[in-house]
DRENPA-3360 file (N, C-alpha, C; in nm, 2 decimals, always signed):
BEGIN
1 = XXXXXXXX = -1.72/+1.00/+1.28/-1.69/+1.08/+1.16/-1.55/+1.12/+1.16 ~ -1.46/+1.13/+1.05/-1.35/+1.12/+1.05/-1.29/+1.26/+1.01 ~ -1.36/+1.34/+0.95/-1.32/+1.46/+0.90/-1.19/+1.51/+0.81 ~ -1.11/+1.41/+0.78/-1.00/+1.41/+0.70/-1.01/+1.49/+0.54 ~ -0.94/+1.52/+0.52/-0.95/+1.59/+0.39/-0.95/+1.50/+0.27 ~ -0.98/+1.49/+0.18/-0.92/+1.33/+0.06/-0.95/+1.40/-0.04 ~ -0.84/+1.44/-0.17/-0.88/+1.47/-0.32/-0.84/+1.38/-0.38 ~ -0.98/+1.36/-0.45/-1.02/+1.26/-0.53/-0.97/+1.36/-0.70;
9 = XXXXXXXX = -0.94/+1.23/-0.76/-0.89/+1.30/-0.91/-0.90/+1.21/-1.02 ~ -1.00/+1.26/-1.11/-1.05/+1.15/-1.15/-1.08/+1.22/-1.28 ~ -1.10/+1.18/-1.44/-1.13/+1.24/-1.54/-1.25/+1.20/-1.58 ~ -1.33/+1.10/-1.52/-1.47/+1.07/-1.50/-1.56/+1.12/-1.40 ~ -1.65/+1.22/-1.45/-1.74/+1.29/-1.38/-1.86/+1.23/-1.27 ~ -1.88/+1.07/-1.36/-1.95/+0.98/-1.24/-1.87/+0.91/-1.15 ~ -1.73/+0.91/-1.16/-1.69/+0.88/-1.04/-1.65/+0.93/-0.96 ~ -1.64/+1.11/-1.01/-1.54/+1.18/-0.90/-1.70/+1.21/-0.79;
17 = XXXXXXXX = -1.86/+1.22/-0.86/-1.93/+1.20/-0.80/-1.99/+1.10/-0.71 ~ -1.98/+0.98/-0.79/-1.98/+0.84/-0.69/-1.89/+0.85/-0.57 ~ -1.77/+0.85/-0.55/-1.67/+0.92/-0.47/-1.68/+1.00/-0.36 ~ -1.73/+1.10/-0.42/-1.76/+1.18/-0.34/-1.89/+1.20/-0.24 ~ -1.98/+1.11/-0.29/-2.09/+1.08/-0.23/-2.04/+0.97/-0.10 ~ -1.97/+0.86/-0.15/-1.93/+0.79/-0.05/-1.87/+0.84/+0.07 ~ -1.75/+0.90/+0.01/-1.67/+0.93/+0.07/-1.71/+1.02/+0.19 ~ -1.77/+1.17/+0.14/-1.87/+1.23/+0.23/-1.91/+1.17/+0.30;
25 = XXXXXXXX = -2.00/+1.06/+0.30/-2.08/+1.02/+0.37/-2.08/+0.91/+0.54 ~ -1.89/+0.92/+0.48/-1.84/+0.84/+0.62/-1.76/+0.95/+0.66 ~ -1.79/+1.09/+0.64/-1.74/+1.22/+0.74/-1.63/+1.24/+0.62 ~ -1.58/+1.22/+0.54/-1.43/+1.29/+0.47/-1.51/+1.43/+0.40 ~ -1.39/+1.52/+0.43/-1.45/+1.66/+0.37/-1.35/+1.64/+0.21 ~ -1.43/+1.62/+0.12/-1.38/+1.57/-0.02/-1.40/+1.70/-0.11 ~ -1.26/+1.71/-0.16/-1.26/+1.79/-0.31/-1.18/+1.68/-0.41 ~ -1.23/+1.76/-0.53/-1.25/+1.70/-0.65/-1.13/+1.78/-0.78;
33 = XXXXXXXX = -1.07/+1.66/-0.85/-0.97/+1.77/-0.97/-1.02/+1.68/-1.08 ~ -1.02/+1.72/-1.18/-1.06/+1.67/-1.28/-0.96/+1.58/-1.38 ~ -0.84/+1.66/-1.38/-0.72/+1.59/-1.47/-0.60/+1.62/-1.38 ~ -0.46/+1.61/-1.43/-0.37/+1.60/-1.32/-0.32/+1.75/-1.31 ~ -0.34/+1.83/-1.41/-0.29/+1.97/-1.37/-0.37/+2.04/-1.26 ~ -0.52/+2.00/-1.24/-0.61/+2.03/-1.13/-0.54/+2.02/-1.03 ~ -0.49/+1.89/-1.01/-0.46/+1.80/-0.90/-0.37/+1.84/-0.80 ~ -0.26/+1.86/-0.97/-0.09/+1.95/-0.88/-0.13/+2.10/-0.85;
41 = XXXXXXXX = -0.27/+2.15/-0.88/-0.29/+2.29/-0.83/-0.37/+2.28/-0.67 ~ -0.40/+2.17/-0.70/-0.51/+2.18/-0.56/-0.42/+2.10/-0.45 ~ -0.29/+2.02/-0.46/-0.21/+1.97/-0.37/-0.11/+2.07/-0.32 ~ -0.04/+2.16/-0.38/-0.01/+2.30/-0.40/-0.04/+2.38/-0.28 ~ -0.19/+2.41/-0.33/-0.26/+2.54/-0.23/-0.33/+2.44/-0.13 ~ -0.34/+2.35/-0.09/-0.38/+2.31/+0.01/-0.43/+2.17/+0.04 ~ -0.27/+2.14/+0.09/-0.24/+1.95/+0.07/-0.39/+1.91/+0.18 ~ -0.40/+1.79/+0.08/-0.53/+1.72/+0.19/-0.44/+1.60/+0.24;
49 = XXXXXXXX = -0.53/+1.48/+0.31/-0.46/+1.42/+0.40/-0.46/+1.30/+0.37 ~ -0.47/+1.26/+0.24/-0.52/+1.14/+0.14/-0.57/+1.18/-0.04 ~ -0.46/+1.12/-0.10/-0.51/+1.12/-0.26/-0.59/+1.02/-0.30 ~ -0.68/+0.96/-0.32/-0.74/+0.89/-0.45/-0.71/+0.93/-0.59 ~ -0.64/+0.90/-0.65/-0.58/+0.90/-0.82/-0.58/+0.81/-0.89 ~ -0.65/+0.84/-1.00/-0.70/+0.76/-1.18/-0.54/+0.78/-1.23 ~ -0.48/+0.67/-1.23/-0.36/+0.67/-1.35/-0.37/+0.73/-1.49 ~ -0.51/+0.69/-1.56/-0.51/+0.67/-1.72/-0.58/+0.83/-1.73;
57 = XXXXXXXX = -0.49/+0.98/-1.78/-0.64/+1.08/-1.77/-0.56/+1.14/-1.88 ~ -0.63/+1.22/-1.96/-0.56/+1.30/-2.10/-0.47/+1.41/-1.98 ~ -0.36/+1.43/-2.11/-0.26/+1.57/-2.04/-0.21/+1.49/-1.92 ~ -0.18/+1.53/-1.84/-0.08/+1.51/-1.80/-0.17/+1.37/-1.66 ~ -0.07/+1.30/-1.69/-0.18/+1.14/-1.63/-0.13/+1.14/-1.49 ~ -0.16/+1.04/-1.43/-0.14/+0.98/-1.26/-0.01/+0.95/-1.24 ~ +0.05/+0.89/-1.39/+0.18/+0.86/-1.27/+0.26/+1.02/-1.27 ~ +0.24/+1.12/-1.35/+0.34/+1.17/-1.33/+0.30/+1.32/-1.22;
65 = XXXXXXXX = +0.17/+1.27/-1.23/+0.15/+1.35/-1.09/+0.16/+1.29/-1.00 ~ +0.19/+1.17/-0.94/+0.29/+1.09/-0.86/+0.42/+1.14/-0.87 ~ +0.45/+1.11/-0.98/+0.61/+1.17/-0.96/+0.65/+1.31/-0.92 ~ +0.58/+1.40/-0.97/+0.54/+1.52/-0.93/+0.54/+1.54/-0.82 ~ +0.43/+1.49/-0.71/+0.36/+1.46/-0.58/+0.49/+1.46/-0.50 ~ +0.54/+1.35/-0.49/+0.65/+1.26/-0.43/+0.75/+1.35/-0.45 ~ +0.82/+1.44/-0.50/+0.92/+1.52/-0.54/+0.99/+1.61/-0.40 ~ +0.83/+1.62/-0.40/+0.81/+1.72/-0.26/+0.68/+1.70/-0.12;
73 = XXXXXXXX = +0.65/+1.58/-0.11/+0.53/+1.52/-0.05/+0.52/+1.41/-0.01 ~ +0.52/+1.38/+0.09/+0.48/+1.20/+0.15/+0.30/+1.18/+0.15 ~ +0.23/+1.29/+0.10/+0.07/+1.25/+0.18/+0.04/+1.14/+0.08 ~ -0.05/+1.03/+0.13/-0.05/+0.92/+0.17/-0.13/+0.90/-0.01 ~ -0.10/+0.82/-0.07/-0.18/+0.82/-0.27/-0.21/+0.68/-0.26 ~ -0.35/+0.68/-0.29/-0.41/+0.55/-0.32/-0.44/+0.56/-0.45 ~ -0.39/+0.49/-0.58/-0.40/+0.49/-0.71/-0.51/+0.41/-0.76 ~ -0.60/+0.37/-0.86/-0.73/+0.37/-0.95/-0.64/+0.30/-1.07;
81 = XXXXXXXX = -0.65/+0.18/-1.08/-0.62/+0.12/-1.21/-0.67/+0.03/-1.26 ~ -0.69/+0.11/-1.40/-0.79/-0.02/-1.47/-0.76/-0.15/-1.50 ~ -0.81/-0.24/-1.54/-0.83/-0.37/-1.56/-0.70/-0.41/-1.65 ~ -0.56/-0.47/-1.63/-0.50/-0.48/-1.75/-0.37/-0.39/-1.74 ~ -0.35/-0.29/-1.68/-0.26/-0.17/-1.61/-0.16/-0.24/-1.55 ~ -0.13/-0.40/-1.53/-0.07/-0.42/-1.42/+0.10/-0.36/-1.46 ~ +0.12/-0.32/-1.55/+0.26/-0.21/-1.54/+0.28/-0.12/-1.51 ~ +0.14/-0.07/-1.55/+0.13/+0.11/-1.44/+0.10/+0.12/-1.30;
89 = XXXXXXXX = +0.01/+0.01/-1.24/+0.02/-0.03/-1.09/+0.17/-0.03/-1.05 ~ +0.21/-0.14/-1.08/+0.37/-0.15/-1.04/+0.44/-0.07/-1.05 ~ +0.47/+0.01/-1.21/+0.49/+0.14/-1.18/+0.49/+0.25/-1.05 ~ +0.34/+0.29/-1.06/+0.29/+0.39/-0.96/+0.37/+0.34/-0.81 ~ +0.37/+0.20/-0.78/+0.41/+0.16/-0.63/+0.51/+0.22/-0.64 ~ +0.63/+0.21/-0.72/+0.77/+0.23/-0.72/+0.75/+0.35/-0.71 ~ +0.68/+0.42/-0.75/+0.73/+0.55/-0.75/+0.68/+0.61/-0.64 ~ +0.58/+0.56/-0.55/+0.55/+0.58/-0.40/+0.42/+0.57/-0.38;
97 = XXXXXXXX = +0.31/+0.53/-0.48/+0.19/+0.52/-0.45/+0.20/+0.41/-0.30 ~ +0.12/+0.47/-0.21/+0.07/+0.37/-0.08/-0.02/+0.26/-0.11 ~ -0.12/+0.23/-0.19/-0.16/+0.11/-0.24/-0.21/+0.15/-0.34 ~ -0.34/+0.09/-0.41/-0.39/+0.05/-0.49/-0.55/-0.01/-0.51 ~ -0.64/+0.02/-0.59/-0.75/-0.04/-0.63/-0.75/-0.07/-0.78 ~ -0.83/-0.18/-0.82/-0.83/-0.22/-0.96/-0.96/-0.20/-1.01 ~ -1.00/-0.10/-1.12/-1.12/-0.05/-1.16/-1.19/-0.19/-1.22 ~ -1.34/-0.20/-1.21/-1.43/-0.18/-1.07/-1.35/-0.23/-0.96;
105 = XXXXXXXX = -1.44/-0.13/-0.89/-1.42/-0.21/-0.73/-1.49/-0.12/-0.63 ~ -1.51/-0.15/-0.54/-1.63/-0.11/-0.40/-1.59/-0.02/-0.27 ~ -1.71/+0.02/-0.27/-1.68/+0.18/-0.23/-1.65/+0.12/-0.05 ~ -1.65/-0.03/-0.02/-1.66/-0.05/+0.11/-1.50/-0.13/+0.11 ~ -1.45/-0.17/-0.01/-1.28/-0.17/-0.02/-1.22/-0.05/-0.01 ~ -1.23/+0.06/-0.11/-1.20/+0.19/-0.08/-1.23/+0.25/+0.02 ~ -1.31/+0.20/+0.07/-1.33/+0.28/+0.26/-1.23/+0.23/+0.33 ~ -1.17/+0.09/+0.32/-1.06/+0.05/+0.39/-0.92/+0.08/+0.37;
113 = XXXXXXXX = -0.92/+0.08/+0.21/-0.76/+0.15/+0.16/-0.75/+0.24/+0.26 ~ -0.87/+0.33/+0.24/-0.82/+0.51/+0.27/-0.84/+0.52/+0.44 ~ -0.83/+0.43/+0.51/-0.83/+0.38/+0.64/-0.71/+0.36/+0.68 ~ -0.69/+0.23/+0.60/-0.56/+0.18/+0.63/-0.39/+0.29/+0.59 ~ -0.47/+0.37/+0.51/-0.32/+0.48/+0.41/-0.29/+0.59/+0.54 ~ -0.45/+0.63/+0.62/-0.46/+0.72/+0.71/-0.36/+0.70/+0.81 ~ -0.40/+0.56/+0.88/-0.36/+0.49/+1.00/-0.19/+0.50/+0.96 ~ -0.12/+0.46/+0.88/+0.00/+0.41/+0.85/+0.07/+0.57/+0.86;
121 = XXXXXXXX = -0.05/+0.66/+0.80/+0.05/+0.84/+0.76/+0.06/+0.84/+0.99 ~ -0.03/+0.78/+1.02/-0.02/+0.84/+1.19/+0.11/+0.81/+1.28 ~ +0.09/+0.77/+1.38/+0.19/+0.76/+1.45/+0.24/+0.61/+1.40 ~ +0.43/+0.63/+1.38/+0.45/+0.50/+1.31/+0.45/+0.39/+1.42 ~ +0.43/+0.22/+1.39/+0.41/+0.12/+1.41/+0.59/+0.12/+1.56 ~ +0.60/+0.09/+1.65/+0.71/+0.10/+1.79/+0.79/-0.05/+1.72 ~ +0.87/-0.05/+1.81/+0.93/-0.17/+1.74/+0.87/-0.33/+1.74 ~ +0.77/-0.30/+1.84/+0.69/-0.43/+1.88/+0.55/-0.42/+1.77;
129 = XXXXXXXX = +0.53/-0.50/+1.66/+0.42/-0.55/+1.61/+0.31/-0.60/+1.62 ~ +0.23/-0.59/+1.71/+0.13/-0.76/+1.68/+0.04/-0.76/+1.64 ~ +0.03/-0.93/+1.53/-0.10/-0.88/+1.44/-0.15/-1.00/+1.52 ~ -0.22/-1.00/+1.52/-0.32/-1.13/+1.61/-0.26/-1.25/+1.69 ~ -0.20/-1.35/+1.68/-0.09/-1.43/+1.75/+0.00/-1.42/+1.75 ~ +0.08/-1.34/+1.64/+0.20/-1.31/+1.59/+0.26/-1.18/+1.64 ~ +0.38/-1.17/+1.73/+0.45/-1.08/+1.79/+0.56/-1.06/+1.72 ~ +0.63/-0.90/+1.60/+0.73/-0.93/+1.56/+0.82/-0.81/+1.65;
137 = XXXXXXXX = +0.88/-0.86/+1.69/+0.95/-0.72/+1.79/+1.11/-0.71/+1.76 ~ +1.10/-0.58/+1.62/+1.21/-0.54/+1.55/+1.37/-0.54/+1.64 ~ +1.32/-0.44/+1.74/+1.41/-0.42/+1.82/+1.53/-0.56/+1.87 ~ +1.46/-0.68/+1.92/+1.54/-0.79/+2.01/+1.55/-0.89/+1.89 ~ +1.50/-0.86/+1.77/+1.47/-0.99/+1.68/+1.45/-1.12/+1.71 ~ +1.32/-1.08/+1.76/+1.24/-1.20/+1.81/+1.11/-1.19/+1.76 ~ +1.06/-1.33/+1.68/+0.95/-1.34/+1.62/+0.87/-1.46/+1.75 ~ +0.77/-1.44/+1.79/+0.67/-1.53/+1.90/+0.51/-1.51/+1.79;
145 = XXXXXXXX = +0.49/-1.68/+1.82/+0.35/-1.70/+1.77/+0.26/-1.74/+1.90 ~ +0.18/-1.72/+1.97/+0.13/-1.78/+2.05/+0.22/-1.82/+2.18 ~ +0.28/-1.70/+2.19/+0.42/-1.66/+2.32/+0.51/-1.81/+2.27 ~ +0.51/-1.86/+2.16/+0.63/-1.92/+2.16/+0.69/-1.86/+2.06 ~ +0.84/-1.86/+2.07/+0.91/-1.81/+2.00/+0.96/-1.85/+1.83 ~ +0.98/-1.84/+1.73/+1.01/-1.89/+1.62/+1.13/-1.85/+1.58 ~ +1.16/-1.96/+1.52/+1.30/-1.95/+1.48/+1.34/-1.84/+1.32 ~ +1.36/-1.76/+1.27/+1.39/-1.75/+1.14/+1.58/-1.69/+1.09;
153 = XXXXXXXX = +1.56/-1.78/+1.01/+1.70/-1.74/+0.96/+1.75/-1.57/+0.93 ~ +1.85/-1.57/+0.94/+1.84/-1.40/+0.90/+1.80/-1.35/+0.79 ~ +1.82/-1.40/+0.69/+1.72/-1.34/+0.55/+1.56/-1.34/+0.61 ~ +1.52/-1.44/+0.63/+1.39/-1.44/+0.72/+1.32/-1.29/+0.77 ~ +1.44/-1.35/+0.84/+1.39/-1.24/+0.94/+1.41/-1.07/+0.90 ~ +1.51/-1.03/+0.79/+1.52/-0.93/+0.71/+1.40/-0.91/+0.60 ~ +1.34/-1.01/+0.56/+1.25/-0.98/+0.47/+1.07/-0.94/+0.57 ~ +1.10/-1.01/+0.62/+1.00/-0.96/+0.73/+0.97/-0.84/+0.80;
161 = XXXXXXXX = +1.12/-0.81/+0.83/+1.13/-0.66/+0.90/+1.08/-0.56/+0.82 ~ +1.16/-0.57/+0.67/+1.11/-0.51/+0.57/+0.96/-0.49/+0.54 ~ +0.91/-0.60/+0.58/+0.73/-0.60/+0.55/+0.72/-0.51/+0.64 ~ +0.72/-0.54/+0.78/+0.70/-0.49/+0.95/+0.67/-0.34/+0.91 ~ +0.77/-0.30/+0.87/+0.80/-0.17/+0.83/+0.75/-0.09/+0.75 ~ +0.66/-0.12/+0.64/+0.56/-0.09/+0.56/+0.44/-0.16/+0.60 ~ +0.37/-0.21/+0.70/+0.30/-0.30/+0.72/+0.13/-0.24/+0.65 ~ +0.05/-0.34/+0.58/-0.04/-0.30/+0.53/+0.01/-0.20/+0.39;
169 = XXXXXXXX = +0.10/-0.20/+0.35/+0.14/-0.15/+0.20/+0.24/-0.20/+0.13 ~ +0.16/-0.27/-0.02/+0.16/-0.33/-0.06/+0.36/-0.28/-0.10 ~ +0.45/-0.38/-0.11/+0.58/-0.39/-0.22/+0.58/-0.46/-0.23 ~ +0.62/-0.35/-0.38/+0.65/-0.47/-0.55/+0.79/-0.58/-0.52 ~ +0.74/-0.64/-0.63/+0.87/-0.72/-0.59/+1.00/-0.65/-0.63 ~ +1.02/-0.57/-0.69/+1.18/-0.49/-0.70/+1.20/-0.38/-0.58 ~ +1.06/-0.38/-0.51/+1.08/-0.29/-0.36/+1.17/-0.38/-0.26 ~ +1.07/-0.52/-0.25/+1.17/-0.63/-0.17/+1.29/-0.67/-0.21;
177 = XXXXXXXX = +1.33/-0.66/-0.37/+1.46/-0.71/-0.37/+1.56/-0.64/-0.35 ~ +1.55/-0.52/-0.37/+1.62/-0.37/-0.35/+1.66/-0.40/-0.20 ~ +1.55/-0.39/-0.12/+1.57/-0.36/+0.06/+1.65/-0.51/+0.09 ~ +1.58/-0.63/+0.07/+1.66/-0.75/+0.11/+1.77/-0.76/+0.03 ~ +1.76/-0.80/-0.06/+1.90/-0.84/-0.13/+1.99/-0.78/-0.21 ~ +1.96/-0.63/-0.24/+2.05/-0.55/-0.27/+2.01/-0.47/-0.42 ~ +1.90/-0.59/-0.46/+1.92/-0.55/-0.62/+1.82/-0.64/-0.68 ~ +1.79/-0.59/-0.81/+1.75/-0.69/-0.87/+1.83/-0.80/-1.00;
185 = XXXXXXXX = +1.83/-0.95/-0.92/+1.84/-1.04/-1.03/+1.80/-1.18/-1.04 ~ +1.79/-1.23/-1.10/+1.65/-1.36/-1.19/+1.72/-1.48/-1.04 ~ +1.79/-1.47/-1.02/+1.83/-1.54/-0.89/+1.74/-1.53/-0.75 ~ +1.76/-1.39/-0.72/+1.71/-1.33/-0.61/+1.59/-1.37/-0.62 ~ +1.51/-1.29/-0.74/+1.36/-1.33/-0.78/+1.34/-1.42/-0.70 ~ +1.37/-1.54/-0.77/+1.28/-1.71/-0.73/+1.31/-1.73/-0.54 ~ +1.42/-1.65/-0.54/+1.46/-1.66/-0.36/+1.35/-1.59/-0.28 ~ +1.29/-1.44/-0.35/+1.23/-1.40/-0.29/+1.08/-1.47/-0.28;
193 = XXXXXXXX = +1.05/-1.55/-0.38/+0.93/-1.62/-0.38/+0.98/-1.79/-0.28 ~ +1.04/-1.81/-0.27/+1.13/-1.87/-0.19/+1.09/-1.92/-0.04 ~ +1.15/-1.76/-0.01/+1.17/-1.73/+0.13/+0.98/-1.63/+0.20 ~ +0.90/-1.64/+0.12/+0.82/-1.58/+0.16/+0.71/-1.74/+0.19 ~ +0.74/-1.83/+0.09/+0.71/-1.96/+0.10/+0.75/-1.99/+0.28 ~ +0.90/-2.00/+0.29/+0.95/-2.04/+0.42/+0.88/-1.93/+0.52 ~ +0.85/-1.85/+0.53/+0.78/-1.73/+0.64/+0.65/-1.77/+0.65 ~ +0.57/-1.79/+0.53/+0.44/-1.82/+0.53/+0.39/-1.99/+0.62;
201 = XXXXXXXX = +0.49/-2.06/+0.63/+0.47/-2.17/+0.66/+0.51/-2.22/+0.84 ~ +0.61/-2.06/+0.90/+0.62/-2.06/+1.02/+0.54/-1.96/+1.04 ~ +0.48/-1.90/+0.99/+0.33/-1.81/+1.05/+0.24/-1.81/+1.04 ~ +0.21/-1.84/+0.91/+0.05/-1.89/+0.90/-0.01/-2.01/+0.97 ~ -0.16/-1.99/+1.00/-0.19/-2.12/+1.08/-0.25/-2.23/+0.93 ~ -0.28/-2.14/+0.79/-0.26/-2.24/+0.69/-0.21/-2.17/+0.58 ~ -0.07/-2.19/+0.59/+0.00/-2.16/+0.40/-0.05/-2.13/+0.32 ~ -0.14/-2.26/+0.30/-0.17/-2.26/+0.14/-0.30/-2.12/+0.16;
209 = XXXXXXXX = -0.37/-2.07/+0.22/-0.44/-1.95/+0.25/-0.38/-1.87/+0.34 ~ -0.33/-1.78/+0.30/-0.25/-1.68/+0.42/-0.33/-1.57/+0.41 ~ -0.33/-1.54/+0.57/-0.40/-1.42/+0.58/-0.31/-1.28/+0.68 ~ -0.18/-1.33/+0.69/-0.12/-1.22/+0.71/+0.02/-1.18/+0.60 ~ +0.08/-1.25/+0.54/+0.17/-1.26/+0.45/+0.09/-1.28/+0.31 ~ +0.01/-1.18/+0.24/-0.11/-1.17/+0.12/+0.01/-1.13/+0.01 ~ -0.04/-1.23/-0.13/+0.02/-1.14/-0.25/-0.07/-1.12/-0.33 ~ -0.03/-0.99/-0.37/-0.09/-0.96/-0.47/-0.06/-0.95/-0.61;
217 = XXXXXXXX = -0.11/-1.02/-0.70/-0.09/-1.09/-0.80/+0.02/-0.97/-0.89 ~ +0.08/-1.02/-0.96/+0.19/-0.94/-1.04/+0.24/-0.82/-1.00 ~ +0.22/-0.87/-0.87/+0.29/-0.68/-0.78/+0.38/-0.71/-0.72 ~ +0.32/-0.77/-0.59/+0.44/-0.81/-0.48/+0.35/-0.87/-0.36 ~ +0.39/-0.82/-0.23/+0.34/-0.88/-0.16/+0.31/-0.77/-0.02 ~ +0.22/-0.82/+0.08/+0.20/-0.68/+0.19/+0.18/-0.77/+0.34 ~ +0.23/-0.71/+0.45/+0.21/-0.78/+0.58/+0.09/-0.69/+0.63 ~ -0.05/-0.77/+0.65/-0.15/-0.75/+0.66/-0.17/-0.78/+0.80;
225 = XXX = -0.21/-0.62/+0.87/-0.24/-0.63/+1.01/-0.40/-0.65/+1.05 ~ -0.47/-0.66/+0.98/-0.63/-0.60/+0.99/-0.70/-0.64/+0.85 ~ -0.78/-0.49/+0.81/-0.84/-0.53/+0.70/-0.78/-0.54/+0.59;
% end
C-alpha cells in the first residue's frame, strides 16, 4: 500500500467517485475538487503528491489551473483529455503537465501513469540509465546494447539524453525541438522525425514496433523504461 496523497479534479461526480474508489483501493489517501477553483484551494492548503486533472470543466478549466499550478509547484499532473483535445493535450504538456490519459481509459493505465509520475517526482534517474539491454550512461556518452557499445552521432546522442532525462514523460514535439535544436522550424520538424527513425533502428530489437523509443500520436514522443 502506497499511501500517497493524489487530488483528483474532475467536474464529473461519477468519476471523481470511480477514481476514488480505485484509487483508494491500491492505498492512495484521495481527495476530491470539483472544478478548478476547488483545486487551486485544495493545492494551496495542502499540496498532495500527485494531481489527476480534467482539462474541459466550466469556470476556470485544467489548463489554467496548470498554469496556475506550475507558477509556483513542480507536484507531479497527470491530465484527463477527451477524445479529440489533441491541442489541449499538447498544450497542457508544454505547460508542464507530466503525462496524460485520453478519456475513456482504465483504471489499470491510470494506476500506472500515477506510478510512473510518483517514481520520476523520487530520487532522480544517476547518470547511468538502464532500460533492459540498453545502457545510456549520460556522464561518458556512451550508449552499450547488450555490453556492446553503439555508435551515435552527436545529435543522436543529444536527442536521447534529452529523452534520458525526462525518461517515462511524454515531450511534445516543440519540447524536443526547443532542447535539441534550438527552436522550432518545418526543417528541424522532419529532422526530428528523422533522427528518432535513426535511434530507433540502433536500439530497438524491432523498429518497425518500438518498445523503448514510443510515440505518441500528435504529441511527441517518450523514452519508456517499464510500463
Amino acid at each position: 500500500m502506497s499511501g500517497e496523497r493524489v487530488l483528483i479534479v474532475d467536474d464529473e461526480p461519477q468519476i471523481r467517485r470511480a477514481l476514488r474508489t480505485a484509487l483508494g483501493g491500491h492505498g492512495y489517501k484521495v481527495e476530491v475538487a470539483e472544478d478548478g477553483e476547488a483545486a487551486l484551494a485544495a493545492l494551496a492548503a495542502h499540496p498532495p503528491e500527485v494531481v489527476v486533472l480534467d482539462l474541459v470543466m466550466p469556470g476556470i478549466d485544467g489548463l489554467e489551473v496548470l498554469r496556475q499550478t506550475r507558477a509556483w509547484s513542480a507536484v507531479p499532473i497527470v491530465v484527463l483529455s477527451a477524445r479529440g483535445q489533441e491541442r489541449d493535450k499538447v498544450e497542457a504538456l508544454d505547460l508542464g503537465a507530466d503525462d496524460y490519459l485520453t478519456k475513456p481509459f482504465g483504471v489499470g493505465e491510470l494506476l500506472a501513469r500515477v506510478r510512473a509520475v510518483l517514481r520520476r517526482a523520487g530520487p532522480p534517474h544517476g547518470p547511468v540509465l538502464s532500460i533492459d539491454d540498453v545502457t545510456i550512461d549520460l556522464a561518458r556518452h556512451v550508449v552499450t546494447k547488450r555490453g556492446g557499445e553503439i555508435h551515435l552521432t552527436p545529435t543522436e546522442f543529444d536527442l536521447l539524453r534529452v529523452l534520458a532525462a525526462d525518461a517515462d514523460k511524454v515531450l511534445t514535439h516543440r519540447q524536443l525541438l526547443e532542447r535539441v535544436w534550438g527552436g522550432y522550424a518545418a526543417e528541424n520538424s522532419q529532422q526530428l522525425r528523422v533522427y528518432v527513425n535513426y535511434l530507433r533502428r540502433k536500439l530497438e530489437d524491432d523498429p518497425a514496433r518500438p518498445r523503448l523509443l514510443v510515440t505518441e500520436p500528435g504529441v511527441g514522443y517518450r523514452l519508456r523504461t517499464g510500463e
